[in-house]
C-alpha positions in Angstrom: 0.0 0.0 0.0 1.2 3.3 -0.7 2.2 5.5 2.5 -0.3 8.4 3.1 1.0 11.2 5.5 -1.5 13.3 7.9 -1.5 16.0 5.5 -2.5 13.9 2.5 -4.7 12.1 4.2 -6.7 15.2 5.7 -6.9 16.6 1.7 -8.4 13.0 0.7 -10.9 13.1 3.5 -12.2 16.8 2.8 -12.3 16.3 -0.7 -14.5 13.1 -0.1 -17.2 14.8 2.2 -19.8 16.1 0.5 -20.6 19.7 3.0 -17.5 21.4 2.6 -17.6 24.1 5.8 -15.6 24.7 8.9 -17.1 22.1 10.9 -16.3 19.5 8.8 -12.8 20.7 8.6 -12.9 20.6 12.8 -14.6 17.1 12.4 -11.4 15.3 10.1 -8.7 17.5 12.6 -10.2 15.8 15.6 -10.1 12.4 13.9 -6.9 12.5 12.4 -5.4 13.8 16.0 -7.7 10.8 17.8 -5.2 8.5 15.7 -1.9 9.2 17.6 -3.6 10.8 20.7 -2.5 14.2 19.6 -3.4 18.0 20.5 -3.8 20.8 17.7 -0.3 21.6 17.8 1.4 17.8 17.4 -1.1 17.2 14.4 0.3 20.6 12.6 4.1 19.6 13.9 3.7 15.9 12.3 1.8 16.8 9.1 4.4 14.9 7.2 4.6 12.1 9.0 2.9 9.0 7.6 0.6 7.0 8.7 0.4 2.8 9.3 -2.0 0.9 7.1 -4.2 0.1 9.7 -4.2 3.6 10.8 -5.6 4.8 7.7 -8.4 2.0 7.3 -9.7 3.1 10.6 -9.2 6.8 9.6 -10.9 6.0 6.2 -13.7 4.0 8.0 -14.6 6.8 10.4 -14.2 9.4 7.4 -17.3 7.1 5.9 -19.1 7.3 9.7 -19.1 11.0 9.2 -20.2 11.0 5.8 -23.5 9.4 6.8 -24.3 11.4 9.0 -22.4 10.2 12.4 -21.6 13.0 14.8 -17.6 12.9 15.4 -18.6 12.3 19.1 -19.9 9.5 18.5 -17.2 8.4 16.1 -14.6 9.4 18.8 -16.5 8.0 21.5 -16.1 11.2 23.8 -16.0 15.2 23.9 -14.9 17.9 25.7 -16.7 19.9 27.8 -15.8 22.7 30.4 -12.0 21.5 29.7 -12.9 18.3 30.8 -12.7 15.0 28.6 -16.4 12.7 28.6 -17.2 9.6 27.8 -20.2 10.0 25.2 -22.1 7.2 23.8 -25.7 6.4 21.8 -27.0 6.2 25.3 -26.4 9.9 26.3 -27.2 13.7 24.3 -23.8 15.0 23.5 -22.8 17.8 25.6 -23.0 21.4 23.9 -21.3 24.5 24.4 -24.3 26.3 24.9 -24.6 24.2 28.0 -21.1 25.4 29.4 -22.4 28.9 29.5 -25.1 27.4 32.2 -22.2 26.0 33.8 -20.7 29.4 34.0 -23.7 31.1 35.1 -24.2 28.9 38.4 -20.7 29.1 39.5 -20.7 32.9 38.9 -23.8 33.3 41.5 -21.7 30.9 44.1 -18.1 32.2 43.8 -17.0 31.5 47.6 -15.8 27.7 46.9 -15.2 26.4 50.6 -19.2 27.1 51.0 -21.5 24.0 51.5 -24.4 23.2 49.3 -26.7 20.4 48.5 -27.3 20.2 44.3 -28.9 18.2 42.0 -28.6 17.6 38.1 -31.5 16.1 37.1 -31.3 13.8 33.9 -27.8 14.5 33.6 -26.7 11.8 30.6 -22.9 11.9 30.4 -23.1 14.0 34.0 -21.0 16.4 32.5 -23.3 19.7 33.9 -23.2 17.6 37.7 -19.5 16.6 37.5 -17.8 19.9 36.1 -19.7 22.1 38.5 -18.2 19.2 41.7 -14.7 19.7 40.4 -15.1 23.5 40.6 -16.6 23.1 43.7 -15.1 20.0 45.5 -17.3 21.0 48.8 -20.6 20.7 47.1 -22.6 17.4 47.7 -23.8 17.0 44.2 -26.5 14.6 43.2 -26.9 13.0 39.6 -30.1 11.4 38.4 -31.5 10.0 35.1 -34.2 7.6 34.2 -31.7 5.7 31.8 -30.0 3.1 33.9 -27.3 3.3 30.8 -26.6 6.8 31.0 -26.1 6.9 34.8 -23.3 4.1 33.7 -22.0 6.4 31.3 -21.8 9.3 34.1 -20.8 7.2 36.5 -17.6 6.3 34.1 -17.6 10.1 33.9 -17.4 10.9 37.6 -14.4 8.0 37.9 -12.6 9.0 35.1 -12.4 12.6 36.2 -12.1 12.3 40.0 -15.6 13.3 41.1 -17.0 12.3 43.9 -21.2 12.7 43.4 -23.8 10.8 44.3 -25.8 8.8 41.7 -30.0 7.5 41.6 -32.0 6.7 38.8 -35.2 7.4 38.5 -38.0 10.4 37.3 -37.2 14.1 37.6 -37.2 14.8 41.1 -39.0 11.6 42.6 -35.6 10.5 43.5 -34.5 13.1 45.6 -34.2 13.2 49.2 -34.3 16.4 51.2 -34.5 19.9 49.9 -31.8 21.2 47.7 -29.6 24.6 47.8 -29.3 24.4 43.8 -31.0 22.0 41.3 -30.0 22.2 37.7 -31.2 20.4 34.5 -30.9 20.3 30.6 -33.9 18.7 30.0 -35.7 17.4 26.6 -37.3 20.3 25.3 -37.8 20.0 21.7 -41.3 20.1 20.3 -42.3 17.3 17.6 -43.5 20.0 15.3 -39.2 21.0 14.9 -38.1 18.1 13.6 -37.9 19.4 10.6 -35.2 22.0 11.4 -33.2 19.6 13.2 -29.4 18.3 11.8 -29.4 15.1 10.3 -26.7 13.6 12.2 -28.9 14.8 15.9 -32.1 13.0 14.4 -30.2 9.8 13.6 -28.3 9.1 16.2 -29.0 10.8 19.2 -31.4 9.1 21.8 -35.2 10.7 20.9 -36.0 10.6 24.9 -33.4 13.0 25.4 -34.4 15.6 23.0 -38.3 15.9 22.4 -40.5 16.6 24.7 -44.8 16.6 24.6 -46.4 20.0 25.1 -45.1 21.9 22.7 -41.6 21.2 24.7 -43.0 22.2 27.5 -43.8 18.9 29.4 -40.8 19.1 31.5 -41.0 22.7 32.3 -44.6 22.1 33.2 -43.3 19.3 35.9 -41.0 21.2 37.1 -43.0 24.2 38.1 -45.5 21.7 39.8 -42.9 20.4 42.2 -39.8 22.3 42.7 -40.6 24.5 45.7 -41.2 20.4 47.8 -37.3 20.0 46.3 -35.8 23.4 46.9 -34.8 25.3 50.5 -36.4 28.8 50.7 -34.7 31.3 48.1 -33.3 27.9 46.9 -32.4 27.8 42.9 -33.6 26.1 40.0 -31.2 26.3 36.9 -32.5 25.2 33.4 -31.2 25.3 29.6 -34.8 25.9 27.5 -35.4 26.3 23.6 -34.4 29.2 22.1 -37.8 30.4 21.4 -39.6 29.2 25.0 -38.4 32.3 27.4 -41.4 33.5 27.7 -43.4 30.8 28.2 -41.6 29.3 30.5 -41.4 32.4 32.6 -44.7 32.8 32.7 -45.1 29.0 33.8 -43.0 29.9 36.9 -44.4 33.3 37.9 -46.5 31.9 41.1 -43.2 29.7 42.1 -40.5 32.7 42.1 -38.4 34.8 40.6 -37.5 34.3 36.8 -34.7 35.6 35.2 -33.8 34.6 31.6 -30.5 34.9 30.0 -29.1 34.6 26.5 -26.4 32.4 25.4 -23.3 33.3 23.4 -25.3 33.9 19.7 -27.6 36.3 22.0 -30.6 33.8 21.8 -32.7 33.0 25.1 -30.8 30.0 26.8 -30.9 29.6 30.4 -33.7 30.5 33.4 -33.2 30.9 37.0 -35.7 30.5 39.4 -35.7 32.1 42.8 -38.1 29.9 45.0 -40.3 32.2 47.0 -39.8 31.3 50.3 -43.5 31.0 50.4 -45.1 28.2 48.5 -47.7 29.3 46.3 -50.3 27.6 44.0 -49.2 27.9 40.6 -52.3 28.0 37.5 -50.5 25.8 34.6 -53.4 26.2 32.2 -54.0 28.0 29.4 -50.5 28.0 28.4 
């Protein structure tokens, strides 16, 4: 077989996928360094250096993954998120970078890092939200749940891999907790049917549908949570969630009764991320008409 070096082999790839944009330039990068384990730097250093026969089959192989519409997570089997590096698999929603910005958010509003608190992350898939804020925070006791049983293996893996030391349950929402929380975060499925049609290929294939759509409108899981988070939370305890660019306002308005709503928008300046500030009296929230 004739030898194929790193650069020659990244040409071949682009010139064989049919979108030809940035992220499919990131997407062969990261394969091509996955080969040899390398950063940004070693792949640009070793351009010239060629690779084994069996290293280009697999290369080549993955190259067709990607052409069918596999996301590179997938492919890789992991990503990085909030500089950490996760186990990903079919099992679990790959983590997003609009999610890191959530991340940011909650540790900005708790900067004093010896303080105690009690948190959940509630269906936390890879538990990468759970397990980065724990390593930022080493004195939090931080709680991960998820109704998959093979997700909480996945985050479990995770927490190991990385040195966390949370607490794991499987199980519903917030039927699994015990006690009332300081801080309770989620990213939970909030894509309604009718948007499938704008969705990527590769996130309709292959990522599980339990962790993206949601009944409702995409609401369902809002709805749930503004039933029951003031029996979960402390007084002027917080609920953090990610929510569909276009649901701000309805969400807001489905936690009015339960406390103060504040909204924020994410890097590309669309609404993101709600924080709830449970009134430290409970109140009986109206959830119709909405």
């Amino acid at each position: 077989m004739i030898s194929v070096n790193f650069l020659e082999a990244q040409k071949w790839a682009f010139s064989f996928m049919d979108k030809k944009d940035e992220e499919t330039k990131n997407a062969i990068k990261l394969l091509l360094m996955d080969i040899r384990g390398w950063n940004e730097l070693q792949l640009l250093q070793n351009l010239r250096s060629n690779l084994t026969d069996s290293e280009f089959e697999q290369f080549k192989k993955r190259i067709h993954m990607y052409q069918v519409d596999w996301p590179v997570q997938y492919i890789l089997g992991y990503t990085r998120f909030f500089g950490h590096t996760f186990q990903v698999t079919k099992d679990t929603l790959i983590p997003r970078p609009e999610t890191e910005e959530l991340v940011e958010w909650i540790l900005a509003d708790n900067p004093v890092v010896e303080s105690m608190r009690e948190i959940a992350d509630i269906g936390t898939g890879t538990g990468a939200i759970g397990i980065s804020l724990q390593l930022e925070r080493p004195n939090w006791n931080v709680t991960l749940s998820d109704i998959s049983k093979k997700a909480i293996a996945v985050a479990e893996k995770n927490a190991s891999s990385l040195g966390a030391s949370v607490n794991f349950e499987t199980g519903d929402l917030l039927s699994v907790l015990r006690g009332k929380y300081d801080l309770i975060v989620s990213n939970p499925p909030y894509i309604a049917i009718s948007e499938v049609d704008l969705m990527d290929k590769s996130v309709l294939k292959h990522e599980p549908e339990n962790a993206l759509f949601a009944q409702e409108n995409g609401l369902f899981f809002y709805r749930k949570f503004a039933e029951e988070i003031s029996d979960y939370l402390k007084p002027g305890g917080k609920l953090y969630l990610e929510i569909g660019f276009k649901q701000g306002k309805k969400i807001e308005k489905l936690f009015e009764n339960v406390g103060k709503v504040e909204i924020r928008q994410d890097f590309y300046g669309n609404d993101r991320m709600i924080r709830v500030t449970i009134n430290k009296e409970k109140k009986n929230a109206d959830y119709k008409n909405l």
